[in-house]
N, C-alpha and C positions, 0 to 999 in steps of 0.2 A: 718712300716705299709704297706708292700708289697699288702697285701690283699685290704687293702681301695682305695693304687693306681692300684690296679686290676679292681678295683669294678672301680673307677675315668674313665679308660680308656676306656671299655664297656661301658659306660655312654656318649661318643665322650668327657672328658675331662672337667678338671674345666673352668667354668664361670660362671659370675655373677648371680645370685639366682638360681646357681645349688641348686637343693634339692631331696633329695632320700630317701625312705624309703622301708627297706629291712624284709618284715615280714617273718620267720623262726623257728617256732614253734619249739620246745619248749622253744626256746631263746626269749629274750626279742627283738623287734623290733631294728632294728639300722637304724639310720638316720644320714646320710651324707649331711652337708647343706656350702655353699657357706656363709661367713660370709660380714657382708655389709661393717667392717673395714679392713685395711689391719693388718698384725700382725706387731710386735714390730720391725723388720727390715725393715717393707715396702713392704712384700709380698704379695701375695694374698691367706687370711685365710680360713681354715675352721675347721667346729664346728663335732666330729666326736661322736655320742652318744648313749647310750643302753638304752633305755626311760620305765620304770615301771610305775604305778601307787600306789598312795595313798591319799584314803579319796578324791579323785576326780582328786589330783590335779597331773601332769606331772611331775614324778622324772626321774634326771639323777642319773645313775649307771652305768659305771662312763659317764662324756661326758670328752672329749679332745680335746684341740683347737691346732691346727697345721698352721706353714707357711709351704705352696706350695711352694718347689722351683725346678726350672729345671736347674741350673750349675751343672754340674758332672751328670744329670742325671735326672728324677722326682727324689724328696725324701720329706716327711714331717720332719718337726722339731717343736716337740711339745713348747709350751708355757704358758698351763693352762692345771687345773686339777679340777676335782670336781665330788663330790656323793654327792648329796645331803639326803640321807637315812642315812651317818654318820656326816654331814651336814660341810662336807672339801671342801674351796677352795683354790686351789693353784697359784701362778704365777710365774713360774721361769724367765721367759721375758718377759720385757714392758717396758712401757719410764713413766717416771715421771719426771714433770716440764723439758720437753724436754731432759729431758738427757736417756740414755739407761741403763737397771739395770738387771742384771745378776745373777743369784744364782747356780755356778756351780753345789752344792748337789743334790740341788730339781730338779735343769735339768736333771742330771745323772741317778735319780730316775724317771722322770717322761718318760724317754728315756727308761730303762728300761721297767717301767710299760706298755709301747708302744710297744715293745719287745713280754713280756707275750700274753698279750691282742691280739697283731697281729696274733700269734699263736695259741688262742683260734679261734680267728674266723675265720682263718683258716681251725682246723680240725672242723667247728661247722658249715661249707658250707657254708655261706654267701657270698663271690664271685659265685657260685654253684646254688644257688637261684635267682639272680640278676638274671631279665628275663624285657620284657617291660610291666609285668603287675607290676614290683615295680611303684610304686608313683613315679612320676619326674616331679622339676619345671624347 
């Protein structure tokens, strides 16, 4: 997700109730928000997402939750997945009853998916638009 940590870094960098919303017509909006938990390793999350609507109410399509990490570098490492138009949520990373749980596949895929997606918005400008009139909390 080179583009999101593009977007991250014109932004002066994550912290605490970062929140950014990146309108880009004829794309759906994308909203970058600072997550209030850490993710499943202890990092610092966030929620990364393509917001439609329906019948009133706030759809993701898709949204992705990423740990922030800066060893080796910045890099996100996804850990949740979800549209809710085809009404999927995923979690390939999290802790349950304190222990850590892993699902190599659906990682692989949602790494992937992170892959595609980075490259769409990429050619689709959204680092390109980021200006100070996007929304920033």
């Amino acid at each position: 997700m080179q583009t999101i940590l593009q977007i991250l870094k014109m932004a002066g960098g994550w912290h605490p109730g970062l929140y950014l919303k990146i309108d880009n017509p004829p794309y759906m909006e994308l909203v970058i928000e600072a997550m209030d938990e850490s993710g499943p390793c202890g990092l610092p999350a966030i929620s990364v997402a393509h917001y439609g609507e329906q019948n009133g109410d706030a759809m993701r399509d898709p949204e992705m939750c990423f740990e922030f990490g800066l060893a080796g570098g910045p890099h996100l490492n996804p850990f949740y997945w979800r549209n809710d138009y085809a009404a999927i949520e995923q979690w390939s990373r999290f802790i349950r009853e304190g222990n850590y749980c892993f699902h190599p596949q659906l990682h692989a895929q949602h790494e992937s998916f992170a892959k595609t997606w980075d490259k769409n918005l990429r050619q689709q400008g959204f680092a390109e638009v980021f200006t100070d009139k996007c929304i920033r909390g």
